[in-house]
N, C-alpha and C positions, 0 to 999 in steps of 0.2 A: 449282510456284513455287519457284525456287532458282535457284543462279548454275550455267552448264551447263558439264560439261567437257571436255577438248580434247583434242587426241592431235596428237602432235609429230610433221613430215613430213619426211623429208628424200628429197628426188626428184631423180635420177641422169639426167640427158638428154645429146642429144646438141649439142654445143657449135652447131653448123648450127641448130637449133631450140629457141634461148635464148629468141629475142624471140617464136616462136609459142607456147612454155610462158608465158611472163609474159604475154602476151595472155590466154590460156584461165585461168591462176588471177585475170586482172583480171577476166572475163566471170563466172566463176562465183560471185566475193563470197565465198567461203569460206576464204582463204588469207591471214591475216596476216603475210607473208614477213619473217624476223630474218636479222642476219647471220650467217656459217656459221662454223662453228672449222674454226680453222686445218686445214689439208688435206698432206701430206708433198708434198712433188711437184707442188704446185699452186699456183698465183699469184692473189692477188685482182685480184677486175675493178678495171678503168676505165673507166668511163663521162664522164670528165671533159669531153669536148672537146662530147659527146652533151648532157650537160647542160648546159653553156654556154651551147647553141646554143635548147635549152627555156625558160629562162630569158633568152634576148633576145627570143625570141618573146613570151614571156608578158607582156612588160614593156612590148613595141609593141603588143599587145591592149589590156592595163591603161590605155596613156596613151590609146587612143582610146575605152575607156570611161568615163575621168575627164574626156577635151576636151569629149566630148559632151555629160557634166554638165554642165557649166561654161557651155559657150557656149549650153545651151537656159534655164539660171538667168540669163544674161547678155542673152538676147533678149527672156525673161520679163519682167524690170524693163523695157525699155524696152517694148512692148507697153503695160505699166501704165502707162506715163509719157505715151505716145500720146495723141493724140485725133482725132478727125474731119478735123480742122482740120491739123492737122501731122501725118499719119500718115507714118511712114518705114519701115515693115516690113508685109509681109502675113502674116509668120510668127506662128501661134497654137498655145503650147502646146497637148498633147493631151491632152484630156479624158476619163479613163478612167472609167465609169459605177461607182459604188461598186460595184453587183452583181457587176461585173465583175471589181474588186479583190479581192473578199472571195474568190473563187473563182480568181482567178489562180493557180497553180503554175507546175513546171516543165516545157517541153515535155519529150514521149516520144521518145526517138531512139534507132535502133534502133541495134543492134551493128556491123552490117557499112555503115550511113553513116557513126558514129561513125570506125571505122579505113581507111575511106576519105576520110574531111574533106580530107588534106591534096594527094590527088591534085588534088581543081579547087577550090584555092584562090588563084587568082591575083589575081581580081578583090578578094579582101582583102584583098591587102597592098597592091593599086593605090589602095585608098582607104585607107588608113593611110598611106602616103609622102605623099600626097595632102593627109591634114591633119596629117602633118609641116611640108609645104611650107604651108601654111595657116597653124601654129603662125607660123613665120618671119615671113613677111608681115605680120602680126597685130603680133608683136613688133618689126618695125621701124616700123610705122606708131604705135604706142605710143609708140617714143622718137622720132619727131618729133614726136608731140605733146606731147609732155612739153617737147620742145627748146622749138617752136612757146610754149607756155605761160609756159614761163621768159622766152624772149623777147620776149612781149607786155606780159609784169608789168615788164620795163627799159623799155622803148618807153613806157609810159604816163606816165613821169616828163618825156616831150618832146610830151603830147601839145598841149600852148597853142603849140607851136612852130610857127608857120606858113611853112615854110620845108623845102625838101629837105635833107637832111643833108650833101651834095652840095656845096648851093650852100653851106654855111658853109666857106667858104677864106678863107686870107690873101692879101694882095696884096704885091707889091714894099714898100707903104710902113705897112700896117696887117696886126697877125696878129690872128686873130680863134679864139675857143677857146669851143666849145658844152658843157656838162658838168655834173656835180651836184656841191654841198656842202652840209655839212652845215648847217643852217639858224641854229643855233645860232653859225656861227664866219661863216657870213655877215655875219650880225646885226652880230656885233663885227669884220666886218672892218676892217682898219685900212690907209690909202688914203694915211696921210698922206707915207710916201714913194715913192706911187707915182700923184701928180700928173694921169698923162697916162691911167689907166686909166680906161676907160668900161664901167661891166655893166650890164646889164637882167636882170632876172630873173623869170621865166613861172610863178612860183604852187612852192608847197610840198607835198610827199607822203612821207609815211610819217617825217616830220623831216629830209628835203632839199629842197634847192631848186636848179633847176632855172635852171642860168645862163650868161647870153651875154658871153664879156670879149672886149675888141676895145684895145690901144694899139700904139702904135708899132713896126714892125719891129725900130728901131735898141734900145729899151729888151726885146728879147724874152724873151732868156736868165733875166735880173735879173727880170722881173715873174713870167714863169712857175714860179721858183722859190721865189717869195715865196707867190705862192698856191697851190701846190703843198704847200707848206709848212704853211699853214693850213686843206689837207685839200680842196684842189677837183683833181674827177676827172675828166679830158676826156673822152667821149666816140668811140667805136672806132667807130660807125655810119656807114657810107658806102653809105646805100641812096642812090638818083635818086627818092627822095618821103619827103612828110613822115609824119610817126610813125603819124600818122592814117590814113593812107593804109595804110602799110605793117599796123597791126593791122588793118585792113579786109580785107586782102589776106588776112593769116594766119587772118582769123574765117573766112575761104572756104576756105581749106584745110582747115581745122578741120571744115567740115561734110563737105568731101570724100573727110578721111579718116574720120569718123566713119559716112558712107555707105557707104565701102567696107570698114568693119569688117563692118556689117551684113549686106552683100552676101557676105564671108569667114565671120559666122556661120551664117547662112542656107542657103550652101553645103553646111558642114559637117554643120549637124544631118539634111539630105537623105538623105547617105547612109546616115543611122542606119536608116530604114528598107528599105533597099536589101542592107545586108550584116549586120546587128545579129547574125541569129539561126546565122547559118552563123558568124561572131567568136565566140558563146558557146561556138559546139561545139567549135570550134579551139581555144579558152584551154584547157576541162576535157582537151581530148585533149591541151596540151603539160603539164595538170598530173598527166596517169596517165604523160608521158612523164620528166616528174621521179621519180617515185615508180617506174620503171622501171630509172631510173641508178640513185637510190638502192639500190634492188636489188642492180642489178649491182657498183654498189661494193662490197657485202657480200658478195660470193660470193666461191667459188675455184672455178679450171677450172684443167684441163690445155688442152693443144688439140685435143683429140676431145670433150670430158666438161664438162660444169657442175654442179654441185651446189647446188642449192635447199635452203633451210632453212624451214619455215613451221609457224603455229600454224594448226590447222583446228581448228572445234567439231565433237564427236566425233560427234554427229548428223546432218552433211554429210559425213562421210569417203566414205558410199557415194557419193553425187551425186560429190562429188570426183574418183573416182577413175573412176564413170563416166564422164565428161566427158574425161578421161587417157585412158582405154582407147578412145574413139569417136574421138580426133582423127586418129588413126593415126602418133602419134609414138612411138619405140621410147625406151621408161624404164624405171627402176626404181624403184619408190617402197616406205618404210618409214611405218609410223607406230606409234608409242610412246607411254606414257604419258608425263606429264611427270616428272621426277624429283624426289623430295622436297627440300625448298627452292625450284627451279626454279621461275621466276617466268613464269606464261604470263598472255593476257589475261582481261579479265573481259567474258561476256557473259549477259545476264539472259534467264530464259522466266517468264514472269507471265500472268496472265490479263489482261484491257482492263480489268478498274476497277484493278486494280494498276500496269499499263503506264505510264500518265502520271504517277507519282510517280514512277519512276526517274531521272526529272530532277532533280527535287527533293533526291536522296539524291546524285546527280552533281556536281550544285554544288558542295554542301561535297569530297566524292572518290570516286571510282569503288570499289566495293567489292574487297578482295581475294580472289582468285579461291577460297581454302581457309576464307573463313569465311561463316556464315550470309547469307542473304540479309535483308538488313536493310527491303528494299522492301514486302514484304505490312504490317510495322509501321507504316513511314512511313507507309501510306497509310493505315491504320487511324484511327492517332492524328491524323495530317493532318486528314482527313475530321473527324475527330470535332471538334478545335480549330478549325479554320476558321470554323465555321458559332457557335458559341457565341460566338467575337470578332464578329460581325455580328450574329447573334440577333434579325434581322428576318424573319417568313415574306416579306413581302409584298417585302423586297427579295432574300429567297433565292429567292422567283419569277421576279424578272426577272433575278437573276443565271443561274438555271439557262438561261432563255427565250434571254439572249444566247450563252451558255455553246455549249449544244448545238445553239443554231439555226444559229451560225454557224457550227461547225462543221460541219454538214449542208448547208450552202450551200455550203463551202467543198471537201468532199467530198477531204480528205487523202490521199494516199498515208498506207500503214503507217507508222509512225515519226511523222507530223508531225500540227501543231496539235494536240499534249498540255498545251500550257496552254489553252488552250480548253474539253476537259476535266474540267482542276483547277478552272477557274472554275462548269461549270458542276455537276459534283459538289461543290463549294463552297456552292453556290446549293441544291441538295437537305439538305447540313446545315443551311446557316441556317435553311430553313425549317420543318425541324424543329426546331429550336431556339427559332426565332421562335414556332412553338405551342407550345413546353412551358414558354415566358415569357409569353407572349400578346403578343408585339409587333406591329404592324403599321402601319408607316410615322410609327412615335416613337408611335402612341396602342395605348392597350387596348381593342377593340372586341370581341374576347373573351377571357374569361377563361382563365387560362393553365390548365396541364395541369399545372406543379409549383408556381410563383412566379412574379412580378413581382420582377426585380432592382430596381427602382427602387423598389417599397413595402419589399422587404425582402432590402436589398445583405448582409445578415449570411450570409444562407444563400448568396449568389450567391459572395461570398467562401469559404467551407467548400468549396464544391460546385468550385472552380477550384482551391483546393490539392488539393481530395481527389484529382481528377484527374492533377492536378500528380505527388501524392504514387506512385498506380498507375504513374503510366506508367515512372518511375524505378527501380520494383522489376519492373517488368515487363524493364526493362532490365538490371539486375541477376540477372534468370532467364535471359535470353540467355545473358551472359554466364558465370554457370553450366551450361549446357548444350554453351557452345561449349566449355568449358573441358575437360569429359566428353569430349566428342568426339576434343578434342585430346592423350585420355589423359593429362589433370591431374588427377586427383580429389582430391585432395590439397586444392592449390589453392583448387578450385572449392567442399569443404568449410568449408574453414577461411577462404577470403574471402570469396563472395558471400551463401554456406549461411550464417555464423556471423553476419551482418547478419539475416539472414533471422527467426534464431532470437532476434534478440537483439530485434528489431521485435515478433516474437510474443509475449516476454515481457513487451516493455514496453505493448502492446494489453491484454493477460492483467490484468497492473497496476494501468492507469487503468479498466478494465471492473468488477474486482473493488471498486474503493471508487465508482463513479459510479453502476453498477448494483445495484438491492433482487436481493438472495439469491444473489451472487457473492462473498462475502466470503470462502468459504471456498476460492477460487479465488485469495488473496493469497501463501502459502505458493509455492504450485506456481509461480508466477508472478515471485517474486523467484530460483527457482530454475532458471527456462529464463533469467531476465535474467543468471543469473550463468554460466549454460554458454554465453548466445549471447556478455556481454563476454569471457570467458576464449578464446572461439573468436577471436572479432577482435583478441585482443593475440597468439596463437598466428600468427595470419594476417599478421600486422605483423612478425612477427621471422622467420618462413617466409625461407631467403636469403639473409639478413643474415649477414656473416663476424663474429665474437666478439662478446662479451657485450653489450661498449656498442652495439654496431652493431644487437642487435639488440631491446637496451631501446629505442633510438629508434625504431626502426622498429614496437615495437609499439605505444608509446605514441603515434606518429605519426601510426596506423592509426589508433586512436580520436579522434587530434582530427577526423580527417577528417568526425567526425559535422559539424562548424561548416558546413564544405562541403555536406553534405547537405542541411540544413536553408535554408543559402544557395542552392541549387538547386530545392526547395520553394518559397520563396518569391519566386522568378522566374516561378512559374505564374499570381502575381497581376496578370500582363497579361492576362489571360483574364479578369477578374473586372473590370480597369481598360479592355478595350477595348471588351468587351459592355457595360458602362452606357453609353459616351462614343457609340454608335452610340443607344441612345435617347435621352438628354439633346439629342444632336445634333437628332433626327427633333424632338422637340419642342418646342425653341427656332426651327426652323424652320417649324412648324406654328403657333406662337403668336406668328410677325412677320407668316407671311401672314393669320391670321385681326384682327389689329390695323389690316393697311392693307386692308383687304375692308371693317371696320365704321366705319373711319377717311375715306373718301376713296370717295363716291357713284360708281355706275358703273362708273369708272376703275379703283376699287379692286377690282374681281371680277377686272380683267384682271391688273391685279397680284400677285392672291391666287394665281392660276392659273400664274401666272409665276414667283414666288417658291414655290412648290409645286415647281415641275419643276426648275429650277434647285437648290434647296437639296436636295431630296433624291439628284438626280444626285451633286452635289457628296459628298454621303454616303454614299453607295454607291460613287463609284471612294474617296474616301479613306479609308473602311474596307476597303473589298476590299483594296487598298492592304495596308496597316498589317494585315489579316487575315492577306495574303500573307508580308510579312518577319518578321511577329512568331511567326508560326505554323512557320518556318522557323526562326528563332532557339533555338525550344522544342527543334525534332527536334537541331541541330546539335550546339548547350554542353548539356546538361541529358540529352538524351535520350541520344545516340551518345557522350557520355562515362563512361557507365556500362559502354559495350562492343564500340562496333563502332572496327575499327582502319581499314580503308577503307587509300590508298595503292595501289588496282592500276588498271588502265590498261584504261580502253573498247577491244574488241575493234575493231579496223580494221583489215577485209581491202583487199587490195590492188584499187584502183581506186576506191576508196571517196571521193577528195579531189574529187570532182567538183562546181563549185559553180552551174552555171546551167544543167542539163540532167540529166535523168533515163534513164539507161541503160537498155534495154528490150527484149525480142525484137519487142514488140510495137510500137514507135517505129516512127513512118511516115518518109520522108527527106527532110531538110530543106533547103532551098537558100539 
């Protein structure tokens, strides 16, 4: 159990057999490739025009795995909207059986389909231009109906008009003008110098009105500009039918192109089963071809010679360089330690109940590759906190039962569904937990093994600092240990050690006056309290440049006990979330047994209802709050005591693949 370590490669080939050396360290997973120092005589790659060209690809995959979302969420809705009566699609999303989800993975593809993908792939880019030209189509029938829309909402202000648009003309002796104003200036129109005007007007919308003016030829100029003037706006429609007619006409459009969206969706989601799975392969293979440029960008060559730079874990060197020596490429390879300071990656070896914490400890940062392995703790105390914040056997049953059933259903590759795992090693604390409280689904059916937090929260409070209090000095011996390690003893005396001593004296202290016949253990007691403070202001000015600098720094040191103790009593979420999971269980246990005695019949089905429901509910939102709180503890409290973290997950090359599992054993996919 520890973080493993690496040995630095640098491999000599020849320029001709660039791209089969980066193949073979993709295939083998062991080659974290950095870029290379500068080289005398040698030029860095470019790969630019290579990746460009990976990056247009990836990008024409992408949009046809995002169209295809879209347009089967977009067929979906209307499927729901359907009925018997108006059906317009026979498209049914696909219904995948839970069993089936729960076990879903990635398919196995094997190496040599993989780097063949891109020989017979024609037929996927025929259906990618395909629903480009789809996209198009789509998007113009869009903005006619948007136009179509806009233009129906104008048209409705003529719809009392029974008349072609057409026929409203002027004649030699009468001009005649069809058009809206405002209802408000209609109202007050004022006629009085304008005699010979005649209007009708066809009803009012949205606060206009909709009106017919018809006087004399000879008066045109003078009237038109008088009502113009008071806000009336003629109408630009010169359809041969009336408005009626004309939105009739558009509601038929409307369906036609709303048919032939359908017909354009329909199309599209087709070929998802046709070319889906050969698109996946192709995306991860132009994202090992990114990760390929990148490479090449980092190198230097001459023009015979390239030089690889990479980090391997030092337990793959032989498979490594097996794999080098069987391809029958002519190289030369080094491999070296890393150099002190040199910064290589981090990668973990753990046992399977430690395995799935790594995650855990990854969130907050990947550990740095020269210090302790922080993971055997995390899971220790994890484990141990998880189950105390829930503190139900009977829901740590069914957390273990989902925990590990699904994962046996689900049947993971190495690496995955580690929260799965944590949930259901979660599920084993609780319920241990939940016996040594006696809980079981919020009641007491048997009696516990330590306490009942809820007859007696005093102990259940001690019992979550004490915890609290362990795990902070146990952090604290890390950090004394790593400190050893790192040849600080010094350090590691006078800071972690002098806390140490100074805890022990002050234990020694309150022991000597609380306990019968330790009194004369008060002496000795005030005297380790005063070697452990004198260690902690020594430890505080350790560094410090001149006197004041290092009066602060000691006196510094000591306030930091505030910190301590503020770190202590963060551990009272443990004490605050274990009651709130039983109080919970049995305020839900005492609504359904109310509507059970409350409500003949009925009320059993409701009791049974309110049973399942409520205690669900309590179980994901403790798991829940078990989950972030229980990580809260490891992050500020626990890893501030010592872990520096800051280095960077091992990722060898070929590693970015995201819909497809690399495999000797992949069958070939089409």
């Amino acid at each position: 159990m520890a973080l493993l370590p690496f040995k630095k490669l640098t491999l000599i080939a020849h320029s001709a057999n660039a791209e089969e050396v980066l193949t073979l360290l993709s295939r083998t997973g062991s080659a974290e490739v950095i870029s290379t120092s500068e080289i005398e005589g040698c030029a860095r790659g470019d790969a630019a025009s290579r990746e460009e060209y990976a990056d247009k690809k990836l990008a024409e995959l992408s949009f046809a795995f995002d169209f295809w979302r879209a347009e089967k969420v977009r067929l979906g809705k209307i499927v729901k909207k359907q009925s018997e009566t108006n059906k317009v699609t026979d498209y049914q999303p696909k219904k995948v059986p839970l069993l089936e989800k729960i076990r879903a993975r990635k398919p196995d593809v094997s190496f040599d389909t993989f780097d063949r993908i891109t020989e017979d792939s024609e037929d996927v880019w025929d259906v990618v231009r395909r629903l480009q030209e789809i996209v198009t189509e789509e998007t113009e029938l869009k903005g006619e109906s948007t136009k179509n829309a806009a233009l129906k909402e104008q048209l409705r202000f003529f719809e009392d008009v029974d008349l072609p648009f057409t026929e409203v003309k002027s004649t030699k002796r009468v001009e005649c003008m069809l058009g809206l104003m405002p209802t408000d200036a209609y109202a007050a129109l004022d006629t009085a110098d304008m005699p010979c005007l005649w209007a009708e007007d066809f009803g009012s919308r949205q606060r206009m009105t909709t009106v017919f003016f018809a006087y004399p030829s000879a008066e045109g100029e003078a009237y038109r500009d008088k009502l113009v003037a008071q806000g009336f706006a003629k109408t630009n429609f010169n359809f041969p039918m009336t408005a009626k007619e004309k939105i009739a006409e558009l509601d038929k459009r409307e369906q036609e192109i709303f048919r032939k969206m359908i017909a354009l969706g329909e199309e599209a989601v087709a070929y998802e089963d046709e070319v889906r799975g050969k698109m996946e392969i192709l995306y991860d293979y132009y994202r090992v071809e990114q990760e390929k440029c990148a490479v090449l960008d980092g190198t230097f060559s001459s023009k015979s010679t390239i030089v690889i730079t990479a980090w391997v874990p030092a337990h793959m060197q032989d498979d490594t360089e097996k794999a080098l020596s069987e391809s029958g490429i002519v190289y030369y390879s080094i491999y070296e330690d890393p150099k002190e300071g040199e910064a290589y990656p981090t990668l973990s070896k753990n046992n399977p109940v430690v395995t799935p914490y790594e995650g855990i400890t990854n969130m907050y940062s990947a550990p740095s590759p020269r210090e302790i392995d922080p993971n055997p703790f995390v899971a220790f105390f994890y484990f141990l906190m998880f189950g105390m914040m829930v503190s139900d056997a009977a829901y740590g049953i069914i957390l273990a039962l989902c925990g590990f059933g699904l994962y046996a259903l689900k049947k993971p590759r190495k690496g995955e569904g580690q929260l799965l795992l944590i949930i259901g090693m979660g599920g084993v604390s609780t319920f241990i937990w939940g016996v040594m409280f006696g809980g079981y689904f919020g009641e007491s059916f048997f009696p516990p093994v330590m306490f009942n937090p809820m007859n007696e929260p005093l102990k259940m409070l001690i019992l979550s600092v004490g915890i609290g209090f362990f795990q902070i000095l146990f952090g604290m011996g890390i950090a004394f240990v790593q400190k050893c390690k790192n040849k600080k003893p010094v350090l590691a005396v006078f800071g972690e050690g002098s806390w140490f001593v100074l805890f022990i004296g002050l234990g020694l202290f309150v022991a000597s006056g609380m306990i019968e016949g330790m009194a004369a253990a008060k002496l000795p007691a005030l005297i380790v309290l005063a070697v452990g403070g004198a260690g902690v202001l020594i430890g505080g000015a350790l560094g410090k440049k001149g006197v004041k600098g290092k009066l602060i720094g000691a006196f510094g040191n000591v306030y930091n006990v505030t910190g301590f103790m503020s770190d202590i009593l963060s551990y009272c979420r443990l004490f605050g979330l274990g009651l709130a999971t039983g109080v919970v269980g049995m305020v839900v246990n005492l609504i359904a047994g109310i509507l059970r005695d409350l409500i003949p019949v009925i009320g059993y089905v409701l009791f049974v209802v309110v049973l399942v429901v409520g205690h669900v509910f309590n179980i994901a939102i403790n798991t829940l709050g078990a989950y972030v709180h229980d990580s809260r503890l490891q992050y500020v409290e626990f890893f501030s005591r010592f872990y520096t973290g800051g280095g960077h997950i091992f990722k060898p090359m070929g590693s970015s693949i995201k819909y497809i599992h690399l495999s000797n054993k992949g069958g070939n996919q089409s």
